[in-house]
Each structure stands twice: as structure tokens, then as C-alpha cells.
C-alpha positions in Angstrom: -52.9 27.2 2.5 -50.3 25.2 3.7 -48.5 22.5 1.5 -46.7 19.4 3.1 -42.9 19.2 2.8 -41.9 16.2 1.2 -40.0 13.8 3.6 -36.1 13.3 2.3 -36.0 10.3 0.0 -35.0 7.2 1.4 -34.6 4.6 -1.4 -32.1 4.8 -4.3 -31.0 6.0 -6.5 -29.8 9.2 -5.4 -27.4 11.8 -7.3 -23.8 10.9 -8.6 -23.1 13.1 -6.0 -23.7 10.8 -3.3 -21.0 8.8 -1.9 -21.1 4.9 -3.6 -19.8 2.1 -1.3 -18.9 -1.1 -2.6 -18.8 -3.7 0.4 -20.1 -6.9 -1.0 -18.4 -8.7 -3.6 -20.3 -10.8 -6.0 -17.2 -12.2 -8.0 -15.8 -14.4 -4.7 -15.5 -17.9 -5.9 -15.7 -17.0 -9.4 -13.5 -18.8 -12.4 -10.8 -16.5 -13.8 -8.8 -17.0 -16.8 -6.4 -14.2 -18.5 -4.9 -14.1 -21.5 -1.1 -14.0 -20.0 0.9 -13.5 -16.8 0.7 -15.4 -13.3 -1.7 -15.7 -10.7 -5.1 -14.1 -12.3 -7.1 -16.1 -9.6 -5.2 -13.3 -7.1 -7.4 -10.7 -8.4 -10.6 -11.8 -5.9 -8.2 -11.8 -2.9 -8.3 -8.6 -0.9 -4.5 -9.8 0.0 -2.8 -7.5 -1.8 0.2 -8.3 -1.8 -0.6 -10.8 -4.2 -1.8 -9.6 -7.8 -2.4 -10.8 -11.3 1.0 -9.7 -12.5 1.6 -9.5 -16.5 3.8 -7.9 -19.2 1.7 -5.7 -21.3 2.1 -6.5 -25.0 0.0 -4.3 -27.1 -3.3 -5.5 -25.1 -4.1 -8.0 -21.4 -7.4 -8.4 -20.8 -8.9 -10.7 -17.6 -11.9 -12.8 -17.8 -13.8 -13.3 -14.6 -17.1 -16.1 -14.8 -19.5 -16.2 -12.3 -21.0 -19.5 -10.6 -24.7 -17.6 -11.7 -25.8 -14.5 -13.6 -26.3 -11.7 -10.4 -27.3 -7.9 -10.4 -24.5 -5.5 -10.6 -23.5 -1.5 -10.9 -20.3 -1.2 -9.5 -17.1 -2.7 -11.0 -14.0 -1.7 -8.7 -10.0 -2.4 -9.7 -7.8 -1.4 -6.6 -4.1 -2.1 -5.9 -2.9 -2.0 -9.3 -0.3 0.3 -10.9 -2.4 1.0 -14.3 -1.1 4.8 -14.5 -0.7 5.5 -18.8 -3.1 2.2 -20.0 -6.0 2.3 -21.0 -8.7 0.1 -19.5 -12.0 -1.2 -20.7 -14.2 -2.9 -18.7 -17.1 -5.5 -19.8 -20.0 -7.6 -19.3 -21.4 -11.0 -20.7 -25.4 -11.6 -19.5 -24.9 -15.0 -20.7 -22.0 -17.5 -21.1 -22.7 -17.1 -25.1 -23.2 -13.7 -25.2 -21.4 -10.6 -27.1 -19.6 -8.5 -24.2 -20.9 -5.1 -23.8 -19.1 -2.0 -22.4 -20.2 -1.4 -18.8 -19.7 2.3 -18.4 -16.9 4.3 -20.5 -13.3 3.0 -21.1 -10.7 4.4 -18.5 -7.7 6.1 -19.1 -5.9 6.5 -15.5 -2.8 8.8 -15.0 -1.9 7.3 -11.7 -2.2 4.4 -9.7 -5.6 5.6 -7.9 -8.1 2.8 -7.2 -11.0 2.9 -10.4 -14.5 2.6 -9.4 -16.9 2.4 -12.4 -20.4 2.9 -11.9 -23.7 2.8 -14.0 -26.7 3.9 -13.5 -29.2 1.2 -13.4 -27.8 -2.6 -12.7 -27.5 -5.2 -15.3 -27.7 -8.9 -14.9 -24.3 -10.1 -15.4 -22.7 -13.6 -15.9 -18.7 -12.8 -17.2 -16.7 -9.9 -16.8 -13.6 -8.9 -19.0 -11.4 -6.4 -18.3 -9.0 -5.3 -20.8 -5.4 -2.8 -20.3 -4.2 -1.6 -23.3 -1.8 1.4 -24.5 1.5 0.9 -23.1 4.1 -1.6 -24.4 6.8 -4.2 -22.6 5.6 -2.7 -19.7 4.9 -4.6 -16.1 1.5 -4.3 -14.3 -0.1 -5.6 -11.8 -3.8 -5.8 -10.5 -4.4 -7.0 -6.6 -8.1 -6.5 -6.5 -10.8 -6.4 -8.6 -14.1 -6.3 -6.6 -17.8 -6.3 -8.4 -21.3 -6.1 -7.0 -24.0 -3.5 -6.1 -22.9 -0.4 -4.4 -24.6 1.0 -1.1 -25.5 4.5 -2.3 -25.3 7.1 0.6 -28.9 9.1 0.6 -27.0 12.4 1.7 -23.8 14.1 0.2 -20.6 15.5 2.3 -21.8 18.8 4.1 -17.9 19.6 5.8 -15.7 17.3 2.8 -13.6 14.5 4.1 -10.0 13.5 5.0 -9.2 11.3 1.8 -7.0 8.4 3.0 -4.3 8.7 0.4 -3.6 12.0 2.0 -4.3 11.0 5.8 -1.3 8.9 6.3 -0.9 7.2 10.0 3.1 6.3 10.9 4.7 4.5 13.7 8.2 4.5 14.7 10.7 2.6 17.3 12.5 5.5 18.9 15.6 4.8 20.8 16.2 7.7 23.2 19.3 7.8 26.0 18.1 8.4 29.6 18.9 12.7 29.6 15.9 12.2 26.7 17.9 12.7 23.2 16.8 11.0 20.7 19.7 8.3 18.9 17.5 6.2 16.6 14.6 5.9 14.7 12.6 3.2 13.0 10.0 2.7 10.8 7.2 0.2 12.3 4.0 0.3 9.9 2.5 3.3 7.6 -1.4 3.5 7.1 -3.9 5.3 5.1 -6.8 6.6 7.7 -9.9 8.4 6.2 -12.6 10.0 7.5 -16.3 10.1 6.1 -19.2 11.7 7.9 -22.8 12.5 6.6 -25.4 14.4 8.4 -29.2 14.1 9.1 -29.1 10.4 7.3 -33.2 9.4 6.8 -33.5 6.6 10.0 -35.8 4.5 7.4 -32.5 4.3 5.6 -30.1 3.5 7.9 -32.3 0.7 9.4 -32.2 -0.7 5.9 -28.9 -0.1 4.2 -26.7 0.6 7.3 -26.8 -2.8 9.2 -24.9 -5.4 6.6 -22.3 -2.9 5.5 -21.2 -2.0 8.9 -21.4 -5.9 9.6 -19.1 -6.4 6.7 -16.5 -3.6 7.4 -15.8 -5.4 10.6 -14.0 -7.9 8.4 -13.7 -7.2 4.7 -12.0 -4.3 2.5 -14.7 -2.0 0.9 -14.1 0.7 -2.3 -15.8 4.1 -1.2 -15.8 6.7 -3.9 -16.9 10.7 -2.6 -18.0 12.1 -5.5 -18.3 10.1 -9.0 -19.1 13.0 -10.6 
């Protein structure tokens, strides 16, 4: 007898495994408060140069209210130097409401962008994020990005060039006509990564593929391999 194959699933969830992409963020035009520093409202500009910048006394914590209650997974913090806090990240369904921990408290050794992910979404209205652990330190944050994260239906087959490794420079050289270099200058440094998947379902990509390509074109995006 002969037994069908299953075709490869083509709606998430799929395995932590997976590659999660945040593109979209919910939090633009959101109201945010923090309980010290400058700038806060900075955090939901992907300019980042400019950050939420604060002296860390005992505890900070950042609220973040959204015009309505949406559906989120994925909470991302990127451009911050958070290395030796500890971070804990929350959610408020309602404007009244108790804050609950989305996902475990984060405990960074470097400066790496955090991507926290859960499972299945939750309807959220307020986010808080608090840093604790070091003292009379500064920190900053330049991004904090929160929404629901495409979730790639197949894993790495051949890995990837991670972009904090892959670095792209670009110099002024001065050189004198017999071709001997006198000079050198920096122009511009970049991080450049590389992702590609394999055999990707075509129901999928029709589906899924479309808005985030549209959306790379002109926004920053959090991409994270491997969450497990």
C-alpha cells in the first residue's frame, strides 16, 4: 500500500528553530513615559543615533501605551549598551491592568540586540521595560520595536554570515602616480549579513513574503537565526 507524504507545513507556528523576523512595528505613534533620563520618545525611532539615555540608579524602567490593545509575540530592544543589567520586560492587556512578564527576564553580557519571543501572542495595550543591576552607571536604548514576528517555515541548511561579524569598510586612498600608497581614510563601516533558506513552501511565500520584503525596502527589521 502506498501512504501519501504529507505536504511541508505552510502556516505557523513552526519550531524555535526557525528564523523570527520582526519587520512591523506596532508601537509607532505610541505614548512613552520613563521614570528618568531624556528623550524616552527616541526609543520608537529607528534613528539610532538618538536613544532614551538614563543614569541607572538601582532600577529604570520605560513605559510604552499604545493608541489600541493589538496582538503581539515579539518584543525587540536594539542599539542599546545593556551589557551587566538585568532587563525585564512586560505587558498590560488593559490600561488598568496588573503587568505580566512576557517571556523570562534578560540578563545580557554584551551589547547584542534582545529579541524576546513567546509562543502564542497576547493582546497587549502597555509595555514596560525595566534595567536593573548595575549602579551610577550610563545606558542608553535607541530602539525598541514590538509586534508580531514573520516566522520562517524552514531552518538554515548552509548557516549564515551574522552581520556583527561581516563588516563592510570603505576608505579614501591617496596614492602618488608610480602607484604607492601615502594616505588612507576611513569613509563608512557597515554590518552586511546574509540569510538564505531553501525549498520555502510557494503557499507561504505568496502569503508571508510580499509585505515584509515591501517593508525592508524602507524600514530596519530585528532577525533572530536561532532563538533556541
Amino acid at each position: 500500500a502506498l501512504t501519501a507524504a504529507a505536504l511541508d507545513p505552510t502556516t505557523p507556528p513552526f519550531a524555535l528553530n526557525h528564523a523570527r523576523i520582526l519587520y512591523n512595528n506596532l508601537a509607532v505613534n505610541s505614548a512613552v513615559v520613563s521614570s528618568g533620563g531624556t528623550n524616552p520618545s527616541y526609543v520608537l525611532l529607528p534613528n539610532t543615533f538618538q536613544s532614551w539615555v538614563f543614569t541607572l540608579t538601582t532600577t529604570q524602567d520605560i513605559t510604552i501605551t499604545l493608541p489600541a490593545a493589538v496582538n503581539i509575540d515579539t518584543i525587540c530592544l536594539g542599539a542599546h549598551n545593556l551589557g551587566g543589567t538585568n532587563v525585564l520586560i512586560e505587558y498590560d492587556p488593559l490600561l488598568a491592568s496588573t503587568f505580566v512578564d512576557f517571556g523570562d527576564p534578560k540578563a545580557p553580557s554584551a551589547n547584542d540586540a534582545i529579541m524576546c519571543h513567546i509562543g502564542t501572542a497576547v493582546s497587549v495595550r502597555r509595555i514596560k521595560i525595566t534595567i536593573s543591576g548595575a549602579t551610577l552607571l550610563d545606558y542608553k536604548i535607541g530602539w525598541i520595536t514590538a509586534g508580531i514576528a514573520l516566522q520562517m517555515p524552514r531552518p538554515f541548511f548552509s548557516g549564515h554570515n551574522p552581520m556583527d561579524q561581516n563588516k563592510k569598510h570603505r576608505y579614501y586612498d591617496a596614492w602618488t602616480e608610480t602607484g604607492n600608497m601615502v594616505g588612507r581614510a576611513l569613509r563608512s563601516v557597515q554590518l552586511e549579513g546574509d540569510f538564505s533558506w531553501n525549498n520555502v513552501p510557494d503557499l507561504w511565500y505568496r502569503a508571508y513574503m510580499p509585505a515584509f520584503i515591501e517593508s525592508a525596502t524602507r524600514f530596519p527589521y530585528m532577525i533572530a537565526w536561532n532563538l533556541l
